[in-house]
C-alpha positions as a Markdown table, in Angstrom:
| # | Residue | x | y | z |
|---|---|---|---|---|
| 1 | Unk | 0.0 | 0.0 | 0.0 |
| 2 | Unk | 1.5 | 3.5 | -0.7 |
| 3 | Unk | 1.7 | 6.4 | 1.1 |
| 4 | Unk | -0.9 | 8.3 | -0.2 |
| 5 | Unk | -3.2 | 5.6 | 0.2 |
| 6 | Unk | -2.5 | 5.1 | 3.7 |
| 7 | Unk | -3.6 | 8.9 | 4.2 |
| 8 | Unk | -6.1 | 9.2 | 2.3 |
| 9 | Unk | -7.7 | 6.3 | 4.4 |
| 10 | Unk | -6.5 | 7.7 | 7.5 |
| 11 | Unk | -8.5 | 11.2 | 6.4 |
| 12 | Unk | -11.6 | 9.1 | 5.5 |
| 13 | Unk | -11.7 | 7.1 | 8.7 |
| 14 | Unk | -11.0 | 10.0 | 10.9 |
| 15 | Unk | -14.0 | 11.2 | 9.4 |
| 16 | Unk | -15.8 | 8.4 | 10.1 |
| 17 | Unk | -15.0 | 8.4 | 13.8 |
| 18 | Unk | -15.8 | 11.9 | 14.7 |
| 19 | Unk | -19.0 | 12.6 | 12.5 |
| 20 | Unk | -21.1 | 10.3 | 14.6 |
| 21 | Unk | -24.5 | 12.2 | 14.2 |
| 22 | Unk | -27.0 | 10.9 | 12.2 |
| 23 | Unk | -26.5 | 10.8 | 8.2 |
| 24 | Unk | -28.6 | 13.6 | 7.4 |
| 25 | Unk | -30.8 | 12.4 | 4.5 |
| 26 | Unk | -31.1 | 8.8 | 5.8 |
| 27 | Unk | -31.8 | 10.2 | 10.1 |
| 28 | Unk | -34.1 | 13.6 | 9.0 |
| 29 | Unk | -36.4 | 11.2 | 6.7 |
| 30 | Unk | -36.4 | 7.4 | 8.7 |
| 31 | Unk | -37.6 | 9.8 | 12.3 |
| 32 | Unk | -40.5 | 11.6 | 10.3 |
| 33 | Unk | -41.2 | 8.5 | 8.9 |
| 34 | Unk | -41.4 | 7.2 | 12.6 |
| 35 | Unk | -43.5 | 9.8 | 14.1 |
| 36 | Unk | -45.9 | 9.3 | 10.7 |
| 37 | Unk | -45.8 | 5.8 | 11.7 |
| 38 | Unk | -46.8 | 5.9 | 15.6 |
| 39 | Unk | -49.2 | 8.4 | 14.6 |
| 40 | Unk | -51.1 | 6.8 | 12.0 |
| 41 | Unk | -49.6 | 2.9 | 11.3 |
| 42 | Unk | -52.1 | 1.7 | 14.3 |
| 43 | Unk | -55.0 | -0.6 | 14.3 |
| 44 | Unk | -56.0 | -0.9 | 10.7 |
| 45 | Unk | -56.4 | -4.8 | 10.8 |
| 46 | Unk | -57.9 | -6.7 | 13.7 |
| 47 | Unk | -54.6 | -8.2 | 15.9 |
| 48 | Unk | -54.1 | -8.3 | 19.5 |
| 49 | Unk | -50.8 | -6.9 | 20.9 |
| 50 | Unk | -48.2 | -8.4 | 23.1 |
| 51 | Unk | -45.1 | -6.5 | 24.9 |
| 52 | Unk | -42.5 | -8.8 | 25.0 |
| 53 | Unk | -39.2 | -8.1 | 27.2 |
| 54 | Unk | -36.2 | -8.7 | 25.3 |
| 55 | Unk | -33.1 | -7.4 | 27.1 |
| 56 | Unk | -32.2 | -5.0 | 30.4 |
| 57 | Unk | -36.2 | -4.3 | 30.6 |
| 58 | Unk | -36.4 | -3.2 | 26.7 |
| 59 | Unk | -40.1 | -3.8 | 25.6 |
| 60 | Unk | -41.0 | -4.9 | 22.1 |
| 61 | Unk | -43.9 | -4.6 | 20.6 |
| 62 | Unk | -45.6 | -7.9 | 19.1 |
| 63 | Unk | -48.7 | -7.7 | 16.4 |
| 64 | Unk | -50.5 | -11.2 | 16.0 |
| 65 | Unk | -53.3 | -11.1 | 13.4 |
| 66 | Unk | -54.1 | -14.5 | 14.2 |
| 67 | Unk | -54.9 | -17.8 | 11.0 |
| 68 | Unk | -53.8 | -21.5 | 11.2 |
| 69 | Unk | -50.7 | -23.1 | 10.4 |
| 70 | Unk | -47.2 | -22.3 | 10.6 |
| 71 | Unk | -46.0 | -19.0 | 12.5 |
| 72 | Unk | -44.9 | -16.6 | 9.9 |
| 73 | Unk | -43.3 | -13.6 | 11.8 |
| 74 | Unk | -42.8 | -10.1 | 9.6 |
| 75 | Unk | -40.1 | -7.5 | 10.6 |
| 76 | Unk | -40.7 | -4.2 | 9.0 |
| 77 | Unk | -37.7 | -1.9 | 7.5 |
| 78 | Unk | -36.2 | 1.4 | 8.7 |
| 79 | Unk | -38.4 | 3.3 | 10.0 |
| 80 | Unk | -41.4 | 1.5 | 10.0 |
| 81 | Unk | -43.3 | -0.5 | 12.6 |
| 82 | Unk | -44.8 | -3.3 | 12.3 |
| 83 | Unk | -48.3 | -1.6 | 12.0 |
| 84 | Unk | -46.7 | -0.9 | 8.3 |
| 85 | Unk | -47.8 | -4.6 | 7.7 |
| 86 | Unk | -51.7 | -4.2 | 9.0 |
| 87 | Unk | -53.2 | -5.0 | 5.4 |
| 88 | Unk | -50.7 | -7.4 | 3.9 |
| 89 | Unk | -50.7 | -9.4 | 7.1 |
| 90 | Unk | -54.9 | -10.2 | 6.8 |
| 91 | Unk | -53.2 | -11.7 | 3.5 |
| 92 | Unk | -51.5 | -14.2 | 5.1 |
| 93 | Unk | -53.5 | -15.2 | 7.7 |
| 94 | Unk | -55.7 | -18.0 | 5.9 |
| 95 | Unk | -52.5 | -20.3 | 5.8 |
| 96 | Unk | -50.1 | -18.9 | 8.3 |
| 97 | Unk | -50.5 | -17.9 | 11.7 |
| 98 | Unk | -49.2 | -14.2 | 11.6 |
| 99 | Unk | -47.0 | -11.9 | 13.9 |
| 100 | Unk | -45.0 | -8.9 | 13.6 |
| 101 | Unk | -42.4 | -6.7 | 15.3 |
| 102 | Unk | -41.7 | -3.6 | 16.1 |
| 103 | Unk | -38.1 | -3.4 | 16.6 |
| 104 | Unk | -36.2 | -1.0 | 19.7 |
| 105 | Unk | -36.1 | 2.1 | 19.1 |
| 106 | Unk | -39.7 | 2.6 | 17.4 |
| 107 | Unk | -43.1 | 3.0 | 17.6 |
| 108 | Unk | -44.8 | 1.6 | 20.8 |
| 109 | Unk | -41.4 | -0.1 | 21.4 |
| 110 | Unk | -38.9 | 0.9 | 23.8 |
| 111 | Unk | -36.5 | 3.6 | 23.1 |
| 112 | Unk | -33.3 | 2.5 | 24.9 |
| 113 | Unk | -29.8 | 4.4 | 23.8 |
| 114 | Unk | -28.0 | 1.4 | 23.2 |
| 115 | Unk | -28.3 | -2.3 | 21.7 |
| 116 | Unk | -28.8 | -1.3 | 18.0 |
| 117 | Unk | -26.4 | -3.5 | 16.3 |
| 118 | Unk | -27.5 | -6.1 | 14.1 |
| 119 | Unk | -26.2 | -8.7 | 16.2 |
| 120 | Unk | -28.8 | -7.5 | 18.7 |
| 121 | Unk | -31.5 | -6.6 | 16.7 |
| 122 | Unk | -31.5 | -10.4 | 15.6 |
| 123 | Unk | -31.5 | -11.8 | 19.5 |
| 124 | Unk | -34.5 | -9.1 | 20.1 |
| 125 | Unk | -36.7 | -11.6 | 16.8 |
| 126 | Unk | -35.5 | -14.6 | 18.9 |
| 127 | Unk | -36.4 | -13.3 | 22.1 |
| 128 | Unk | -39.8 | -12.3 | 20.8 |
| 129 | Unk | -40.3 | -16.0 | 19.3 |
| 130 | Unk | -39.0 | -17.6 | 22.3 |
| 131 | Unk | -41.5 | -15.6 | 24.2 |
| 132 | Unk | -44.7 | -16.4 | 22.2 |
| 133 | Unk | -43.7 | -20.0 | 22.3 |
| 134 | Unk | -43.0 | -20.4 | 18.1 |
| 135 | Unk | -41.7 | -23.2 | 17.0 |
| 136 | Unk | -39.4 | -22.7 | 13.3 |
| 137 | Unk | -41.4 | -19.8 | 12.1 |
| 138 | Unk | -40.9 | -18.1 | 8.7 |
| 139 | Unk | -39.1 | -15.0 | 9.4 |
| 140 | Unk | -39.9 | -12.3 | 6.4 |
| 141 | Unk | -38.0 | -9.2 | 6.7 |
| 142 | Unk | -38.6 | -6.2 | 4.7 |
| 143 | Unk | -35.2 | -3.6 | 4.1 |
| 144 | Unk | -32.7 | -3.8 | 6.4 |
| 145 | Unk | -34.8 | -6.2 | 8.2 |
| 146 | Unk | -32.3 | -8.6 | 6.1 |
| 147 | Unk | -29.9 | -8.0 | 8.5 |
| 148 | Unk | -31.9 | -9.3 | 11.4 |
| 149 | Unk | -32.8 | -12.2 | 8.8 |
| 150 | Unk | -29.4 | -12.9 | 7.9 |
| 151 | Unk | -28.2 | -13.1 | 11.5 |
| 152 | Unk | -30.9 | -15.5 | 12.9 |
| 153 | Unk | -30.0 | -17.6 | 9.5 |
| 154 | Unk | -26.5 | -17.7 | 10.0 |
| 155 | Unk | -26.3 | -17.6 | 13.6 |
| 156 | Unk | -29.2 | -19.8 | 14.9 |
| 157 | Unk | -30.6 | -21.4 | 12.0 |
| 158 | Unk | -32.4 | -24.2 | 13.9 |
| 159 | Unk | -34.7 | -21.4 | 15.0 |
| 160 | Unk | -36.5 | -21.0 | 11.9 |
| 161 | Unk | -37.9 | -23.0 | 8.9 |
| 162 | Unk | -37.0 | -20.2 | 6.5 |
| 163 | Unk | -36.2 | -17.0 | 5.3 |
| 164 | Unk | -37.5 | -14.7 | 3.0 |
| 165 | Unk | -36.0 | -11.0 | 2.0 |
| 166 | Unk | -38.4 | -8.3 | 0.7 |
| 167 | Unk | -36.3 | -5.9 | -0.7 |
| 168 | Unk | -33.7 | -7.0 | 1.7 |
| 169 | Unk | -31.1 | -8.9 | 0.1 |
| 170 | Unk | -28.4 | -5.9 | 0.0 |
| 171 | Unk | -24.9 | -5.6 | 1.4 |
| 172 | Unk | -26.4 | -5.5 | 5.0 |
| 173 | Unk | -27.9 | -8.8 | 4.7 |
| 174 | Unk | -25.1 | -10.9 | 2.4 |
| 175 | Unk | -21.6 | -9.3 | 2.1 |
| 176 | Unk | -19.8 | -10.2 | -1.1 |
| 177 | Unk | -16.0 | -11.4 | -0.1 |
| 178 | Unk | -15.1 | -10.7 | -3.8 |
| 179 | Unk | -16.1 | -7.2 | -4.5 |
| 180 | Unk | -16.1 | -5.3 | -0.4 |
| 181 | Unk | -18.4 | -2.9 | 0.6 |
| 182 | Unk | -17.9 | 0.9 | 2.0 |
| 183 | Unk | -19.8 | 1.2 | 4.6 |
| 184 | Unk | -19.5 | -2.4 | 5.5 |
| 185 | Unk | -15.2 | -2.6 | 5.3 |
| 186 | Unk | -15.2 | 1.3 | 6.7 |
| 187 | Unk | -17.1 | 0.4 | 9.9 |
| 188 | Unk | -15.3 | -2.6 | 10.7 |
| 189 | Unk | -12.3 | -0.3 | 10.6 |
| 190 | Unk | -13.3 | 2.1 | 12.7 |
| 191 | Unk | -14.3 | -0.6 | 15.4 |
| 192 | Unk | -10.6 | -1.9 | 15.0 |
| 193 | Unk | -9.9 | 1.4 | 15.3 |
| 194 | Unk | -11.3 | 1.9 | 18.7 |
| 195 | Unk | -9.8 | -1.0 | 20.1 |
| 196 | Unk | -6.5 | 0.6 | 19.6 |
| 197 | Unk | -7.6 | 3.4 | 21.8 |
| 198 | Unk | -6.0 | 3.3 | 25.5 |
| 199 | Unk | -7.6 | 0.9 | 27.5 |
| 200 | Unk | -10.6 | -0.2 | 24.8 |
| 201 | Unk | -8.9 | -3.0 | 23.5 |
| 202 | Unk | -6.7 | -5.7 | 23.7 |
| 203 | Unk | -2.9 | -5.3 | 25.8 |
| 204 | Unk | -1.2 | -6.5 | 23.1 |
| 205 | Unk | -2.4 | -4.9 | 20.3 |
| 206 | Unk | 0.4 | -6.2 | 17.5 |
| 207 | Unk | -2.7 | -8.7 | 16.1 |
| 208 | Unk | -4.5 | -6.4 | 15.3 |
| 209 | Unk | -2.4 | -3.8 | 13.7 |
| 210 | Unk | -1.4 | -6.4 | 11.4 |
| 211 | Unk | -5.2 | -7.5 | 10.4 |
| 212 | Unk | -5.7 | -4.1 | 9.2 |
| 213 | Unk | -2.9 | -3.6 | 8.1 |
| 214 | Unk | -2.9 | -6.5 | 5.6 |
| 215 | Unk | -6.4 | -7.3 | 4.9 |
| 216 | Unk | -8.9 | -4.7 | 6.4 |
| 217 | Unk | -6.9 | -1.5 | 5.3 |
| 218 | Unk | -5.8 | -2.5 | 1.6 |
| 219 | Unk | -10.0 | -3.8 | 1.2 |
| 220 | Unk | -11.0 | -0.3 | 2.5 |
| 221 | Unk | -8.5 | 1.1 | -0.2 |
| 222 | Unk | -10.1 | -0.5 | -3.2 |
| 223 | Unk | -13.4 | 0.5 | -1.5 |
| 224 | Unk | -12.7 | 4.1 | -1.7 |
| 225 | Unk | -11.5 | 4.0 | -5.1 |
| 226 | Unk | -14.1 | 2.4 | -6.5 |
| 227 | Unk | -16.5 | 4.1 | -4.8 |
| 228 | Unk | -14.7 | 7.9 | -6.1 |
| 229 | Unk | -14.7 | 6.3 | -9.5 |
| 230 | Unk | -18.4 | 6.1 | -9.2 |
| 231 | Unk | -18.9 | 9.5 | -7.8 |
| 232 | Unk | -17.2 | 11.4 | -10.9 |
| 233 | Unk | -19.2 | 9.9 | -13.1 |
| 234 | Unk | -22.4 | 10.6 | -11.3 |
| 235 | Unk | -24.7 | 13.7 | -10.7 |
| 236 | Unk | -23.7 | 15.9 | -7.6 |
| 237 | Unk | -26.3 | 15.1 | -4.9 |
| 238 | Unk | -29.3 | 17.1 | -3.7 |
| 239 | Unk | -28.2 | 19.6 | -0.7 |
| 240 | Unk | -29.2 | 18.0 | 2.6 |
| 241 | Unk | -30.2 | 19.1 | 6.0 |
| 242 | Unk | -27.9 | 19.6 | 8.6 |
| 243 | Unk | -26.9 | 16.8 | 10.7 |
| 244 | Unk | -28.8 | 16.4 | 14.2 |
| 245 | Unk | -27.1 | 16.1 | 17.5 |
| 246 | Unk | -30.2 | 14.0 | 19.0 |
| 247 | Unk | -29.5 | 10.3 | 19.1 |
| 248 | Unk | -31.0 | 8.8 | 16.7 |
| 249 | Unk | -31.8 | 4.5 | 16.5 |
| 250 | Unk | -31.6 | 5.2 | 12.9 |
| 251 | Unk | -28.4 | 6.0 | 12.9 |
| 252 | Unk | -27.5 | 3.6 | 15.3 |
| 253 | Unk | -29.0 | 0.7 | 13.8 |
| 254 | Unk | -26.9 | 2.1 | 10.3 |
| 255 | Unk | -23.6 | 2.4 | 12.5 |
| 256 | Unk | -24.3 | -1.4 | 13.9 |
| 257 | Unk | -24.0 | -3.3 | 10.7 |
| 258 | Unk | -22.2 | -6.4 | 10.2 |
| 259 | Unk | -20.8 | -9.1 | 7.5 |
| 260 | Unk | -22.3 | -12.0 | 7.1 |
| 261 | Unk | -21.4 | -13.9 | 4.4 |
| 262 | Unk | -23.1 | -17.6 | 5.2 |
| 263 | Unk | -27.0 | -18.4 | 5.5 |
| 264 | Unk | -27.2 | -22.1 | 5.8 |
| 265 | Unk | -31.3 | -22.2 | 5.7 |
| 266 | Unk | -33.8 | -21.9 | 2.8 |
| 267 | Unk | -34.3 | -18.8 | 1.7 |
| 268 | Unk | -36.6 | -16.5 | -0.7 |
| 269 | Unk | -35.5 | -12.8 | -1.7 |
| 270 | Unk | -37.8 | -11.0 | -3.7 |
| 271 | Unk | -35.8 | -8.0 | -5.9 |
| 272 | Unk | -37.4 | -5.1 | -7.2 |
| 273 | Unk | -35.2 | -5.1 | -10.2 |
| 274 | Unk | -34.5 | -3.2 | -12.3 |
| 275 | Unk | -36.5 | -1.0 | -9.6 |
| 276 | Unk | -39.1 | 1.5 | -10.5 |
| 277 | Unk | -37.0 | 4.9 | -9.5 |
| 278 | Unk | -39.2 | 7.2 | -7.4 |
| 279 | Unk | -39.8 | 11.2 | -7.7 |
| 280 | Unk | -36.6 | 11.3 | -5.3 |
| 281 | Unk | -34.7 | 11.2 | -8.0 |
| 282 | Unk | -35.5 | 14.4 | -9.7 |
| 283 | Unk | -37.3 | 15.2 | -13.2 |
| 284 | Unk | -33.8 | 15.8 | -15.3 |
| 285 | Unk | -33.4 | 12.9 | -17.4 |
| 286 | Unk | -29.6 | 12.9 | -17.2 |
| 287 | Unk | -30.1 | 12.4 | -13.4 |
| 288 | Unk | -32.3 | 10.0 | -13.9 |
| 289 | Unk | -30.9 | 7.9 | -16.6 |
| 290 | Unk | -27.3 | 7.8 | -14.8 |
| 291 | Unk | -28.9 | 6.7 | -11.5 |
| 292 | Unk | -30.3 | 3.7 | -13.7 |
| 293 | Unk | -27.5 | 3.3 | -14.8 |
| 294 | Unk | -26.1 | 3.1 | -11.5 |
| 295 | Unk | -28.5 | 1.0 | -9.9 |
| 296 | Unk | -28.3 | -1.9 | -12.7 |
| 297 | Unk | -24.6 | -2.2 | -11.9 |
| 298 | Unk | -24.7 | -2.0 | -8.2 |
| 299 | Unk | -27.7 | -4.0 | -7.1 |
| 300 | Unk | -27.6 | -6.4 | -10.0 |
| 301 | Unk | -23.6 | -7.1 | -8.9 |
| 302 | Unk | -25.4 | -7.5 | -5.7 |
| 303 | Unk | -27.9 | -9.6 | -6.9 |
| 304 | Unk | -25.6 | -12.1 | -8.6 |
| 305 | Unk | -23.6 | -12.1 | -5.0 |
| 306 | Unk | -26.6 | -13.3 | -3.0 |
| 307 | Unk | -27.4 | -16.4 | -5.5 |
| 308 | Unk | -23.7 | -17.4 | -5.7 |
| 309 | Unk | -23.2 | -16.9 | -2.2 |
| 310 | Unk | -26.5 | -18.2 | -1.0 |
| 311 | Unk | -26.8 | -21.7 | -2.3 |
| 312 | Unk | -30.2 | -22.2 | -0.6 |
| 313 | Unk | -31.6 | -19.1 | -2.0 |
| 314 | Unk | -34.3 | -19.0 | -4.8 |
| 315 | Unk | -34.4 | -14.7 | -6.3 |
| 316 | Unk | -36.8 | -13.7 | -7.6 |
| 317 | Unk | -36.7 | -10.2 | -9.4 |
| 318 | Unk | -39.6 | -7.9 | -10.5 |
| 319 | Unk | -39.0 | -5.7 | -12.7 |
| 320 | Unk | -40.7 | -2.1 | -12.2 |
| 321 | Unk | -41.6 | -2.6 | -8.3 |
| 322 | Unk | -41.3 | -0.5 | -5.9 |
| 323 | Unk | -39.0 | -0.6 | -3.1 |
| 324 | Unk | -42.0 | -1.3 | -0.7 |
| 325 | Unk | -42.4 | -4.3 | -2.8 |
| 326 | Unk | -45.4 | -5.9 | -0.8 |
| 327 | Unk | -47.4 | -3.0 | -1.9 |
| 328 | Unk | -46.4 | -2.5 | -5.6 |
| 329 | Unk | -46.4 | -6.3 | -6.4 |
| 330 | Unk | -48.7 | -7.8 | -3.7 |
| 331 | Unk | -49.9 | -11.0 | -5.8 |
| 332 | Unk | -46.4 | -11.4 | -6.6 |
| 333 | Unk | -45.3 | -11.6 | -3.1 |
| 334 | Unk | -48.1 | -13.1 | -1.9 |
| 335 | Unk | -48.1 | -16.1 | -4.4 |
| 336 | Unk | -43.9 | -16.3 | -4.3 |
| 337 | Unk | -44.5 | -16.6 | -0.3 |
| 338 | Unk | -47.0 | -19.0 | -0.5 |
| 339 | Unk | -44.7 | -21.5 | -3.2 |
| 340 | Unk | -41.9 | -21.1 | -0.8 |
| 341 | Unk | -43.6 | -22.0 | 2.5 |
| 342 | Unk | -44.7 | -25.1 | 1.1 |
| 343 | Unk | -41.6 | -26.4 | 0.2 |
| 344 | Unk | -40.5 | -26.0 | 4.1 |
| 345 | Unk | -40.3 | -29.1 | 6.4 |
């Protein structure tokens, strides 16, 4: 690795460590969503509630719509609740029994300040199905849901019958070895980063100057060039908000992602792809064509990743959906969902 590489890391990950507010566009438009949620995402379908404690008195809260069969449990995306599920649950329910989750940090759930990594947002779903008494449910995860997915999968597959990823099979939820990921390779070195901090890590710290020095380092390199290579050729983005000093779980839950890079249990992931692009993108058709253009490179690569790298994974795309892909393709979802679960033992 040069010299100037080595800086131009050491600029980026200093960056990394001391801007920890919330990422403006993601943080100002996941807490409206939230408040939007709470204020309107409630009672639409007939369910009961539970309040299930998870961890250090954290309360989740636990939808069940009721209908025979197996437990099928949905988790709902970034910013949502699981009240964002009310009408596509009463779907479900004359073949599966249905539940949902509201994760920490949301809704009616608890708001603690810590516990937001994926690692943890995965033992909150098992502590919720522990708690209701489920036995191998279908866990369907919409968004970054996959990560919570992809954690029970890899970590405790015996806990569930399968898995299926609504719009959820992206670098949070499989991480491709062969190609790296930003956010993925840059957090992971600002964790090893910490540990090098007086008394945060290790006493002899020589390991792990030498794992980032010859794997995590030169990865986050290639990262960053391929990522500027990208930029240059793509319009300059819309001016954002300033950043918040609040906490934010958004944020949190973004800064707690990990790799995980086997999912030994059967799994569905339904793609919107190529995905319809949304009035977010602007009316130019320069913008709009490049940031095509963009996303049939990057989430098709990522695409390809998650069926080479999950064996036991059956993709199916849709071309023209939406990201909330349970609304814009319902009898899509629906019928894809219904073939899956009757494969499962």
């Amino acid at each position: 690795m040069t010299r100037t590489g080595l800086a131009l890391i050491v600029v980026v990950i200093l960056g990394l460590s001391c801007n920890r507010q919330p990422r403006p566009g993601n943080q100002r438009l996941n807490d409206k969503q939230q408040a939007k949620n709470a204020a309107s995402d409630e009672d639409k379908s007939p369910h009961t509630v539970h309040f299930v404690t998870a961890d250090n008195n954290v309360k989740l809260e636990a939808l069940d719509w009721g209908g025979p069969g197996r437990a099928l449990v949905l988790l709902a995306g970034l910013g949502d609740t699981a009240h964002v599920y009310d009408e596509f649950a009463t779907k479900l329910t004359g073949t599966y029994h249905v539940y949902g989750i509201t994760r920490r940090g949301f809704g009616a759930s608890s708001v603690p300040d810590t516990g937001y990594s994926a690692h943890r947002l995965g033992d909150d779903v098992l502590a919720v199905i522990d708690s209701l008494g489920l036995t191998r449910p279908i866990l369907v995860g919409h968004s970054i849901a996959g990560e919570e997915l992809s954690y029970v999968g890899s970590r405790h597959p015996e806990k569930v019958a399968g898995l299926v990823y609504l719009e959820a099979a992206y670098f949070y939820a499989y991480y491709d070895r062969s190609r790296g990921n930003l956010t993925l390779d840059a957090l992971d070195v600002r964790r090893k980063l910490d540990q090098l901090q007086l008394g945060k890590g290790p006493t002899d710290q020589r390991p792990l100057i030498r794992e980032l020095l010859n794997g995590d380092l030169p990865q986050l390199q290639r990262d960053l060039k391929q990522t500027l290579k990208d930029l240059e050729n793509a319009p300059p983005p819309p001016p954002q908000p300033p950043p918040s000093s609040e906490f934010s779980p958004t944020q949190a839950i973004l800064d707690g992602a990990q790799k995980y890079t086997k999912i030994p249990v059967p799994v569905l992931a339904i793609c919107a792809f190529p995905r319809r692009l949304g009035p977010e993108m602007g009316d130019d058709p320069a913008s709009r064509d490049a940031a095509k253009a963009r996303m049939l490179t990057v989430v098709g690569a990522q695409i390809k990743a998650f069926r080479s790298g999950v064996p036991s994974a059956r993709v199916v795309t849709l071309p023209d959906a939406d990201h909330y892909i349970y609304r814009s393709n319902e009898a899509d979802v629906l019928r894809e969902i219904n073939l899956f679960g009757s494969t499962l033992k």
